[in-house]
BALOTI-293548 format. One record per residue: residue number from 1; residue in one letter; x, y, z of N, C-alpha, C in turn. Coordinates in steps of 0.1 Angstrom, whole numbers, plus 5000, padded with zeros to 4 digits. Layout:
<i:NUM aa:a n_x:X n_y:Y n_z:Z ca_x:X ca_y:Y ca_z:Z c_x:X c_y:Y c_z:Z>
...
***
This chain:
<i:1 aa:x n_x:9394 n_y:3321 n_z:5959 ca_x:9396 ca_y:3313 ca_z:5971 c_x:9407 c_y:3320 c_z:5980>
<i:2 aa:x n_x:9413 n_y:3322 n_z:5974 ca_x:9426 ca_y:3336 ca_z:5984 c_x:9417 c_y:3342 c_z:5994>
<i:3 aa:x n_x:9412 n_y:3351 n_z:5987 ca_x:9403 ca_y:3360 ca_z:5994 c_x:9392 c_y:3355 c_z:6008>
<i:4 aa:x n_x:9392 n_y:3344 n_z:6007 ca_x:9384 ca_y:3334 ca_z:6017 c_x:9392 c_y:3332 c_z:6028>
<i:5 aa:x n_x:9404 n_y:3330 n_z:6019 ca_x:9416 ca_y:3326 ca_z:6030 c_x:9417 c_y:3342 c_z:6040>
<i:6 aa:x n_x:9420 n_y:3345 n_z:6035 ca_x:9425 ca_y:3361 ca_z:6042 c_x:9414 c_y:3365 c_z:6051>
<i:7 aa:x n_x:9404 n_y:3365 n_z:6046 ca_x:9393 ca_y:3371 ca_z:6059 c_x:9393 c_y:3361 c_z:6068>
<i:8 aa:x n_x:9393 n_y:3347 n_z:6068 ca_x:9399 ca_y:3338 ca_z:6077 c_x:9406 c_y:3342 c_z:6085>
<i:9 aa:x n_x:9420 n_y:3346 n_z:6079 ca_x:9430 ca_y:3350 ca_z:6088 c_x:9429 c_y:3357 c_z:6096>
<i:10 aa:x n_x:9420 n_y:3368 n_z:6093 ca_x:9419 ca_y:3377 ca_z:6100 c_x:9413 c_y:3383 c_z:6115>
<i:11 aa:x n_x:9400 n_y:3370 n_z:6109 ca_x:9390 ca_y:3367 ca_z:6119 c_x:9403 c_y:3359 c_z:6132>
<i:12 aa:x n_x:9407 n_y:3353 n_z:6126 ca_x:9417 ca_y:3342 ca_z:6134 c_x:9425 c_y:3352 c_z:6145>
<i:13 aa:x n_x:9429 n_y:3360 n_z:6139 ca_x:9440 ca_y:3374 ca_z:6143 c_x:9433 c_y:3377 c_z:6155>
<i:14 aa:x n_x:9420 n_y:3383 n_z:6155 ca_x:9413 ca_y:3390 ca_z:6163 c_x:9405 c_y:3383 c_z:6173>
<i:15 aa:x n_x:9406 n_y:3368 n_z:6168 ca_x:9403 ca_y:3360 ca_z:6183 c_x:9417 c_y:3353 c_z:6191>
<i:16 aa:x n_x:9423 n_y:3359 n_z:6183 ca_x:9439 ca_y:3353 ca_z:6191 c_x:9442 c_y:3367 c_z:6203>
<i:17 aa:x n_x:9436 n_y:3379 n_z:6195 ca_x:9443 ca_y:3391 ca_z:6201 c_x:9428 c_y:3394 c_z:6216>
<i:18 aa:x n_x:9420 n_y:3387 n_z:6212 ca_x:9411 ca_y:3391 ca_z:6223 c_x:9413 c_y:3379 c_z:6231>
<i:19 aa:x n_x:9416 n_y:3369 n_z:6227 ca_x:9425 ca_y:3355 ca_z:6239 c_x:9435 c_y:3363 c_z:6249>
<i:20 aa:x n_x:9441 n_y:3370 n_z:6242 ca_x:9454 ca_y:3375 ca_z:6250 c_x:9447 c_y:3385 c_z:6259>
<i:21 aa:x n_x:9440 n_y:3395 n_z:6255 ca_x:9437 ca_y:3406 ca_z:6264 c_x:9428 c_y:3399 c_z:6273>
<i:22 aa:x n_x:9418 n_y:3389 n_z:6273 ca_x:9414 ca_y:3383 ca_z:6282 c_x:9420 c_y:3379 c_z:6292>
<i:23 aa:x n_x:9432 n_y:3371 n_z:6291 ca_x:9439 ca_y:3360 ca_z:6298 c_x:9447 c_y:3372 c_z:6303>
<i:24 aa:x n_x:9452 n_y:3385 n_z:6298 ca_x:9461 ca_y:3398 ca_z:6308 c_x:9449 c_y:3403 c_z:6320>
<i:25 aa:x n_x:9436 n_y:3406 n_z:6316 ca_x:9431 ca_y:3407 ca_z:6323 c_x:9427 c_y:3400 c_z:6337>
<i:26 aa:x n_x:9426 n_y:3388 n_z:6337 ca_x:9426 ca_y:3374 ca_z:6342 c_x:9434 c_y:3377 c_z:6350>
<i:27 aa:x n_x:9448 n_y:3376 n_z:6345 ca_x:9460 ca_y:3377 ca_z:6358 c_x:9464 c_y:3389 c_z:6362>
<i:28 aa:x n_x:9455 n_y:3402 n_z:6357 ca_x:9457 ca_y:3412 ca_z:6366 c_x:9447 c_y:3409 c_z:6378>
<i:29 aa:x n_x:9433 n_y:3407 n_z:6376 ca_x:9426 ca_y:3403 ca_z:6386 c_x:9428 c_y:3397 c_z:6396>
<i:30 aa:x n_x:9439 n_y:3384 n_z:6391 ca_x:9442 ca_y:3374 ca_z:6403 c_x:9446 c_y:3382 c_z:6414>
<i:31 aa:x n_x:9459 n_y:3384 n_z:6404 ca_x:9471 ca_y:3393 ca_z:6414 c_x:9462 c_y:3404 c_z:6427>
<i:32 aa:x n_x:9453 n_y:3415 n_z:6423 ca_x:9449 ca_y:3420 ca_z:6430 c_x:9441 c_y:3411 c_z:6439>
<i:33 aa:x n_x:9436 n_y:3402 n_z:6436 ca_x:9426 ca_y:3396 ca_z:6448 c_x:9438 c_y:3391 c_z:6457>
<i:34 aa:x n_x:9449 n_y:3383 n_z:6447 ca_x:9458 ca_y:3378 ca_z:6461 c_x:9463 c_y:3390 c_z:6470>
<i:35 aa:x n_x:9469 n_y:3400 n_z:6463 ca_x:9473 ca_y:3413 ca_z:6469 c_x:9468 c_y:3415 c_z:6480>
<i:36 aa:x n_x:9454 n_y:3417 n_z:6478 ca_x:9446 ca_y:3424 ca_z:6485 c_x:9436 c_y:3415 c_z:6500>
<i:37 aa:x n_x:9443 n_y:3403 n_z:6496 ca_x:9437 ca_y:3393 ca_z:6509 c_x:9446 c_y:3394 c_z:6520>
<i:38 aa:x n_x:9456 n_y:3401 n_z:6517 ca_x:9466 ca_y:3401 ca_z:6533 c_x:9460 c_y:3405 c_z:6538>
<i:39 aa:x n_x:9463 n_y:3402 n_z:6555 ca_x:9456 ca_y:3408 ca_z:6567 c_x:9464 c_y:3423 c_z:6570>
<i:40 aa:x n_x:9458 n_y:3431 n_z:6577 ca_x:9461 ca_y:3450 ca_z:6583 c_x:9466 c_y:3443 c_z:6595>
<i:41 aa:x n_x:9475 n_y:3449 n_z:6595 ca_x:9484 ca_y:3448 ca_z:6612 c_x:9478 c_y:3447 c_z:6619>
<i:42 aa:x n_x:9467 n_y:3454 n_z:6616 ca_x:9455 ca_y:3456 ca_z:6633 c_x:9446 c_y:3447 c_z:6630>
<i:43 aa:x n_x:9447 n_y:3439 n_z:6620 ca_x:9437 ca_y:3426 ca_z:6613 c_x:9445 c_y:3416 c_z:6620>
<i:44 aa:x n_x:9457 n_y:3412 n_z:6621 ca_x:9470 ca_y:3404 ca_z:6621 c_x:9466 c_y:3404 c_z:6639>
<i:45 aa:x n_x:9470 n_y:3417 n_z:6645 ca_x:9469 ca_y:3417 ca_z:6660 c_x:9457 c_y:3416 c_z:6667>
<i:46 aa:x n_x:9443 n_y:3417 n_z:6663 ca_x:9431 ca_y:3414 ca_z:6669 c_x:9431 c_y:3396 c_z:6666>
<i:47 aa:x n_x:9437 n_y:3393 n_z:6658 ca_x:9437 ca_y:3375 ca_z:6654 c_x:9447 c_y:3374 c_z:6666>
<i:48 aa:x n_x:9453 n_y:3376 n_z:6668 ca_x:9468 ca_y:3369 ca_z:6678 c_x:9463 c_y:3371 c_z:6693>
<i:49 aa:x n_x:9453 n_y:3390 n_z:6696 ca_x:9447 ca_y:3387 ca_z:6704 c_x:9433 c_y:3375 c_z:6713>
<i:50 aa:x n_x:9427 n_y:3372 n_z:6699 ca_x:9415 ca_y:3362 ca_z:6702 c_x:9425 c_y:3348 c_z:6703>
<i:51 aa:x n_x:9437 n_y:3343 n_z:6696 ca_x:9445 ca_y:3332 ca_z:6698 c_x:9446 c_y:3333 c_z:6710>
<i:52 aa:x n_x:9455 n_y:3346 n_z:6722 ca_x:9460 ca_y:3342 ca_z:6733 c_x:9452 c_y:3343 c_z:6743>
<i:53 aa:x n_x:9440 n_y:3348 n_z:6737 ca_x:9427 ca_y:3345 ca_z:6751 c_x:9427 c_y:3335 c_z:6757>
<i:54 aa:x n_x:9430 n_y:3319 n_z:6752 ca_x:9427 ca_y:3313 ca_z:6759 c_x:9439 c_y:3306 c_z:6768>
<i:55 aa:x n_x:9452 n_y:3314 n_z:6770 ca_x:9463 ca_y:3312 ca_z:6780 c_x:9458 c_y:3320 c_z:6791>
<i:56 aa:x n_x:9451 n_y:3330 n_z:6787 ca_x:9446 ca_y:3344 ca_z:6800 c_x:9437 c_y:3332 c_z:6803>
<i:57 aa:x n_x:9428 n_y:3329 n_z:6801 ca_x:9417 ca_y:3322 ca_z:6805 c_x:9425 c_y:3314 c_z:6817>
<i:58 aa:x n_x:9435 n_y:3305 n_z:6808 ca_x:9442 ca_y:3295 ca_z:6818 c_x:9448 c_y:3298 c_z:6829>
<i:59 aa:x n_x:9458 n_y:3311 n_z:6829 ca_x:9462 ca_y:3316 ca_z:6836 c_x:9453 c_y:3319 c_z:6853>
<i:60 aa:x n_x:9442 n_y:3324 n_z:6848 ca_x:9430 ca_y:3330 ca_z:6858 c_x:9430 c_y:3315 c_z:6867>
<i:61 aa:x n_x:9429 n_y:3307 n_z:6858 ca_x:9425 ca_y:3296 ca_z:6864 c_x:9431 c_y:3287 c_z:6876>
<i:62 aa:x n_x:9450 n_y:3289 n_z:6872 ca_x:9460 ca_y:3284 ca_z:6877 c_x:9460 c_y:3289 c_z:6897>
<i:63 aa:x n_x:9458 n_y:3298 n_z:6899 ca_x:9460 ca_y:3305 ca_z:6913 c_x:9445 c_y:3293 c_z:6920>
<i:64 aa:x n_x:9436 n_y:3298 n_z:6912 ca_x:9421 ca_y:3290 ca_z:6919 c_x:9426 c_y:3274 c_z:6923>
<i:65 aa:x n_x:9430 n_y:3267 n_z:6911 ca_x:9434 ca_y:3253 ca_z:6913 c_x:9438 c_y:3251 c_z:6922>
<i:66 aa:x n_x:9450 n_y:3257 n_z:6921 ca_x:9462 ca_y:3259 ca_z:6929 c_x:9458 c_y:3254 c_z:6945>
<i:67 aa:x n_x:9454 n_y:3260 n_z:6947 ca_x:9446 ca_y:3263 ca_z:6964 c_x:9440 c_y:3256 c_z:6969>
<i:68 aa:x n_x:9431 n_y:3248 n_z:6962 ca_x:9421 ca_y:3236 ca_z:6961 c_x:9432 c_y:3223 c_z:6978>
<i:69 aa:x n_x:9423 n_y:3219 n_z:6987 ca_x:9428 ca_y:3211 ca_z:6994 c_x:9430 c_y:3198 c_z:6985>
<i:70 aa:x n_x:9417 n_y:3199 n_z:6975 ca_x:9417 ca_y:3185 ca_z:6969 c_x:9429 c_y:3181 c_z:6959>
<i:71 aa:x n_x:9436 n_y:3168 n_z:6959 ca_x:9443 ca_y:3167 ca_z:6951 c_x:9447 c_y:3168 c_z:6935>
<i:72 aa:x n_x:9432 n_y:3164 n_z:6931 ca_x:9425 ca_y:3162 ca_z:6917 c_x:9428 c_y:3177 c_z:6911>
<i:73 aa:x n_x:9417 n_y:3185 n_z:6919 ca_x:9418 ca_y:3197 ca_z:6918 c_x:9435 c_y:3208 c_z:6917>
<i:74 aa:x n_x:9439 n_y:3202 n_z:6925 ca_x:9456 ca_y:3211 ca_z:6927 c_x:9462 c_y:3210 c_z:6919>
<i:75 aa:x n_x:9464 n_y:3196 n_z:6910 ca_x:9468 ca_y:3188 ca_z:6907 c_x:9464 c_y:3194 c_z:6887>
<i:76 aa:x n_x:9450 n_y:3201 n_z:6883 ca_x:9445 ca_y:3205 ca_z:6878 c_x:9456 c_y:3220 c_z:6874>
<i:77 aa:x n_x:9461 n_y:3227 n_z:6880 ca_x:9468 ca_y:3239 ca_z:6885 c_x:9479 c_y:3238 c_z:6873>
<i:78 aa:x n_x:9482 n_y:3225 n_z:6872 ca_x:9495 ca_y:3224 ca_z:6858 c_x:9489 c_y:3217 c_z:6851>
<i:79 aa:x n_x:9476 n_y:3216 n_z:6850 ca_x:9470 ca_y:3212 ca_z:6840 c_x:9466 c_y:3229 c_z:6828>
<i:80 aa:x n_x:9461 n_y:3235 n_z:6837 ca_x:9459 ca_y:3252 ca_z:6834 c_x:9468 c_y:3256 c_z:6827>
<i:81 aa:x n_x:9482 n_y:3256 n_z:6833 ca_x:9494 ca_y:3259 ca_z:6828 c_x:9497 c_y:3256 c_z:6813>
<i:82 aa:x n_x:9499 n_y:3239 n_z:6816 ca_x:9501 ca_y:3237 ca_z:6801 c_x:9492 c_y:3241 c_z:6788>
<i:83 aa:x n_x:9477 n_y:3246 n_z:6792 ca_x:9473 ca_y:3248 ca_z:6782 c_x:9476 c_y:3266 c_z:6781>
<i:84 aa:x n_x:9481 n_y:3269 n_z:6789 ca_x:9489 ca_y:3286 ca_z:6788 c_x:9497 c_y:3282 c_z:6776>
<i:85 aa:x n_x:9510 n_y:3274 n_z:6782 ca_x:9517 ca_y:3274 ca_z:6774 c_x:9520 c_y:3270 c_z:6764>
<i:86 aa:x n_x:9513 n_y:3264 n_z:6760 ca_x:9506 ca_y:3255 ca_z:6744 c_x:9499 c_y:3268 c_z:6735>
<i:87 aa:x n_x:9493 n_y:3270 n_z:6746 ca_x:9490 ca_y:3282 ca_z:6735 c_x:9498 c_y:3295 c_z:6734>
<i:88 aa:x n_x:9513 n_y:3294 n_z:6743 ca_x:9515 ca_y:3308 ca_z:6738 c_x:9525 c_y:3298 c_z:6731>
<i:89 aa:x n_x:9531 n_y:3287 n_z:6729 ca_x:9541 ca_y:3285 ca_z:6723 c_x:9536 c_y:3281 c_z:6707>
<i:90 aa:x n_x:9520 n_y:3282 n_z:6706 ca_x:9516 ca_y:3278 ca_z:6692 c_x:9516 c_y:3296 c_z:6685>
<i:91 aa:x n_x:9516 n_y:3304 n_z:6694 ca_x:9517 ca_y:3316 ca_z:6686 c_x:9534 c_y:3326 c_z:6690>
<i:92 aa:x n_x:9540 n_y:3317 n_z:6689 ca_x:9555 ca_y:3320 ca_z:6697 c_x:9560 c_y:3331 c_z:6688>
<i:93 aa:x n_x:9563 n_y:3326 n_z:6672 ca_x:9564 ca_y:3334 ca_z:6660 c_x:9560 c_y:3349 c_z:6665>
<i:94 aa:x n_x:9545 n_y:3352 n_z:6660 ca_x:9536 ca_y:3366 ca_z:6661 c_x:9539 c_y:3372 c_z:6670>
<i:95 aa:x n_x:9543 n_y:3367 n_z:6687 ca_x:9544 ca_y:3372 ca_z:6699 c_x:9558 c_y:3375 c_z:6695>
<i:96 aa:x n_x:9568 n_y:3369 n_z:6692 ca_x:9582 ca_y:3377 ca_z:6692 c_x:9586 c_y:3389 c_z:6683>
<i:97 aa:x n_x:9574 n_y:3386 n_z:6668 ca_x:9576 ca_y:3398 ca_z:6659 c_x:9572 c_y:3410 c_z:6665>
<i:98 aa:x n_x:9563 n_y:3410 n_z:6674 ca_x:9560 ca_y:3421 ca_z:6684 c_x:9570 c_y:3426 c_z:6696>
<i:99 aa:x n_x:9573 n_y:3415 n_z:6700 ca_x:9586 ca_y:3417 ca_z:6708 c_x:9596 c_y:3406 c_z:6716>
<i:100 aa:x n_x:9605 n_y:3404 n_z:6709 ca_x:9612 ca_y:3388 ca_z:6716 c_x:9617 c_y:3390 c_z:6730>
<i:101 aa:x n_x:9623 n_y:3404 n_z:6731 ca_x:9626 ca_y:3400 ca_z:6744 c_x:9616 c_y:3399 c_z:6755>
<i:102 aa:x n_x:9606 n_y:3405 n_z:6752 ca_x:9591 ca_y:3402 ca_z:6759 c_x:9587 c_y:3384 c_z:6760>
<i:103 aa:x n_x:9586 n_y:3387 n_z:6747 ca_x:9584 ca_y:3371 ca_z:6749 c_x:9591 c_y:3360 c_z:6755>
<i:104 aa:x n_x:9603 n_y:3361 n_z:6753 ca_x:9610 ca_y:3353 ca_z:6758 c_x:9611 c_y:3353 c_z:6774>
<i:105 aa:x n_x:9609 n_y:3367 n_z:6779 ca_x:9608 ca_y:3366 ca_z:6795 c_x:9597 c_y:3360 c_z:6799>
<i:106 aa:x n_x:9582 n_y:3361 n_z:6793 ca_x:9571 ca_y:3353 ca_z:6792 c_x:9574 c_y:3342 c_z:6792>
<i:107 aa:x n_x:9579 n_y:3335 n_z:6787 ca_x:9590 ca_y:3316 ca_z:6784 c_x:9595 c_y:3319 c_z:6801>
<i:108 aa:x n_x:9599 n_y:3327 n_z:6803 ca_x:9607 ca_y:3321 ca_z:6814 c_x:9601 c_y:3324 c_z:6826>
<i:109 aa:x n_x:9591 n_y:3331 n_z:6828 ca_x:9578 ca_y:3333 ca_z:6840 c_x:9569 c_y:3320 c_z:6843>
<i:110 aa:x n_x:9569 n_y:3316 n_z:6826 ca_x:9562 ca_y:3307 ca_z:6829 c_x:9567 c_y:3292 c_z:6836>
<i:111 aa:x n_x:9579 n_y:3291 n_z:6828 ca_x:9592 ca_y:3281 ca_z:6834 c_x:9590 c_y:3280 c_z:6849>
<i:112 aa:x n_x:9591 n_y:3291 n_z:6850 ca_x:9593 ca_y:3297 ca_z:6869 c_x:9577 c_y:3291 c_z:6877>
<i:113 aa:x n_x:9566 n_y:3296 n_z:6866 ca_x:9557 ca_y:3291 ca_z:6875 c_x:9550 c_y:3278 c_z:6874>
<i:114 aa:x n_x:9556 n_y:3271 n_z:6858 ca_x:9556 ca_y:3253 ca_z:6868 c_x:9566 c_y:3248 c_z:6873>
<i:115 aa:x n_x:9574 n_y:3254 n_z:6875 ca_x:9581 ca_y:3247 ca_z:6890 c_x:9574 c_y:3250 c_z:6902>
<i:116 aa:x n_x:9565 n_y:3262 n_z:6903 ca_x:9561 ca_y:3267 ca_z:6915 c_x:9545 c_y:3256 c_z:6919>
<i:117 aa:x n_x:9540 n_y:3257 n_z:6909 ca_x:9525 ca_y:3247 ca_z:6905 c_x:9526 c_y:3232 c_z:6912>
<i:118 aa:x n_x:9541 n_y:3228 n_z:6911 ca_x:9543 ca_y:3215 ca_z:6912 c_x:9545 c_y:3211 c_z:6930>
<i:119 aa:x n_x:9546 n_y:3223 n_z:6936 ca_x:9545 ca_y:3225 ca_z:6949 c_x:9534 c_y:3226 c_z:6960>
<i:120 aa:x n_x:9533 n_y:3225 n_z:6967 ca_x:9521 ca_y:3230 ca_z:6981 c_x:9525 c_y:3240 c_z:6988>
<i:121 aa:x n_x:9512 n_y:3246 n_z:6993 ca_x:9515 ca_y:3256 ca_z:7001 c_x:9522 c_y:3270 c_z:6998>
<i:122 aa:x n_x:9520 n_y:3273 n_z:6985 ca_x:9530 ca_y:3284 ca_z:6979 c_x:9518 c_y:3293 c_z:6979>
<i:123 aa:x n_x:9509 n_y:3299 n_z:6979 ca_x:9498 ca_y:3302 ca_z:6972 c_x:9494 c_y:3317 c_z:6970>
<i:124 aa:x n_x:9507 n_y:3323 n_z:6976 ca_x:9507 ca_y:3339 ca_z:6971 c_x:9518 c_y:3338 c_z:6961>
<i:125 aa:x n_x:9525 n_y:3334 n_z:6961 ca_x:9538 ca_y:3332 ca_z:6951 c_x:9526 c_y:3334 c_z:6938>
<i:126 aa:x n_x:9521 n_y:3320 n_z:6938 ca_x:9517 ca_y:3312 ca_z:6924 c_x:9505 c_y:3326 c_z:6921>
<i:127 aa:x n_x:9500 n_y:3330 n_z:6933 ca_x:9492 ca_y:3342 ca_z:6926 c_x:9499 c_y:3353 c_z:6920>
<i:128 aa:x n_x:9510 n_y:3357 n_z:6927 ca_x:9517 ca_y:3365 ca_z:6921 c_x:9522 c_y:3362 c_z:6906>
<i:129 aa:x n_x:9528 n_y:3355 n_z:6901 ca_x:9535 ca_y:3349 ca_z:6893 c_x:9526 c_y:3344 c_z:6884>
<i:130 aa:x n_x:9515 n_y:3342 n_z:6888 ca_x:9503 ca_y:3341 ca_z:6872 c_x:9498 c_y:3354 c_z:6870>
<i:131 aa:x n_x:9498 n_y:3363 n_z:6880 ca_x:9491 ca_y:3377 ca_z:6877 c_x:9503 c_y:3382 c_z:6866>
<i:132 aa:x n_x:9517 n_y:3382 n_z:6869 ca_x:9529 ca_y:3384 ca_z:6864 c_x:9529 c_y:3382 c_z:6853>
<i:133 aa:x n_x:9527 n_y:3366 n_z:6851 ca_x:9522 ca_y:3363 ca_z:6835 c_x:9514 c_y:3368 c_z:6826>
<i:134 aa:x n_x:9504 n_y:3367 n_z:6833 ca_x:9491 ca_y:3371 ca_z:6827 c_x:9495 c_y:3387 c_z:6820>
<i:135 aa:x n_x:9495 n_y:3397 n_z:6830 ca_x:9501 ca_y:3413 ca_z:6827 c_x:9515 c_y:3413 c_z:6816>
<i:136 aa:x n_x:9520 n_y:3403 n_z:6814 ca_x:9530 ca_y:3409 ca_z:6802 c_x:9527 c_y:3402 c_z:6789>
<i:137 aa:x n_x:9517 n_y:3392 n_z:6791 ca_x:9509 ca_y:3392 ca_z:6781 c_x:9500 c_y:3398 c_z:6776>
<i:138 aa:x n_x:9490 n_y:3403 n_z:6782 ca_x:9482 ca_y:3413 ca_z:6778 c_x:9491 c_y:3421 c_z:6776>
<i:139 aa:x n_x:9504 n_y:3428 n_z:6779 ca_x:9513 ca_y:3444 ca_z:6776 c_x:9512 c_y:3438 c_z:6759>
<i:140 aa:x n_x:9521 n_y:3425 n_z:6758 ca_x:9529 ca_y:3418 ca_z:6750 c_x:9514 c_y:3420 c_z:6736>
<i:141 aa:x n_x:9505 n_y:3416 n_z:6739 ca_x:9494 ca_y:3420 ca_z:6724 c_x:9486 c_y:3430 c_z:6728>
<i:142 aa:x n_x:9492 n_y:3439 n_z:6734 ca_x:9484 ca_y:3454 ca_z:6735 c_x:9468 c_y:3455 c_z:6739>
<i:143 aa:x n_x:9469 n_y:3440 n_z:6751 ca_x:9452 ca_y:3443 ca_z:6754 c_x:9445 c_y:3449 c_z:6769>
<i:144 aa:x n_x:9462 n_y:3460 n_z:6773 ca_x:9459 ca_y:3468 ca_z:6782 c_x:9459 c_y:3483 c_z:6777>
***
């Protein structure tokens, strides 16, 4: 009966030791898949480019409103805006690891041009000053 015992054990041994090499294996696999799911910098900045598309969008939009005799319409002009700045302030982070002091002059162009939006009769300024925006944004994610 010994003898029964022992090849038992042994069998036991060798499903303990292939448990373990399985389960090493396992979490070397993980590891690499997590490793390996980060985004490439140029993966990272084509994403932050398709994010700020749609402040450019807005921006384009801001000068047109702007001009409109109707009030709805004009009135629309800081409506544009805020969705500029909504969206650069939801990717504020990404944009400053690129460059803060960039960015943060971008914060303050834009500052500059809803106070100007909130006005009449400005209508080369406000073109100026969204074109302004618009150009250091595009510098700011490299889509010139």
């Amino acid at each position: 009966m010994s003898l029964y015992r022992e090849a038992r054990t042994g069998r036991r041994r060798l499903w303990i030791a292939a448990g373990a090499v399985a389960a090493g294996a396992v979490i070397v696999v993980v590891f690499l898949v997590a490793r390996g799911s980060e985004p490439t910098a140029a993966e990272s900045l084509a994403s932050l480019q398709d994010d700020v598309r749609p402040a450019l969008a807005a921006l384009e939009l801001v000068p047109i409103h702007y001009e409109s005799t109707n009030a709805t319409t004009h009135a629309a002009a800081a409506d544009q805006l805020a969705v500029a700045r909504e969206t650069i302030e939801a990717n504020v982070d990404e944009l400053r690891a690129l460059d803060r002091a960039e960015t943060d002059r971008l914060q303050e162009e834009l500052t500059v041009l809803d106070a100007l939006v909130r006005t009449t009769g400005r209508n080369a300024e406000v073109e100026r000053a969204t074109a302004e925006a618009a150009a250091q944004l595009r510098q700011l994610v490299r889509l010139d």
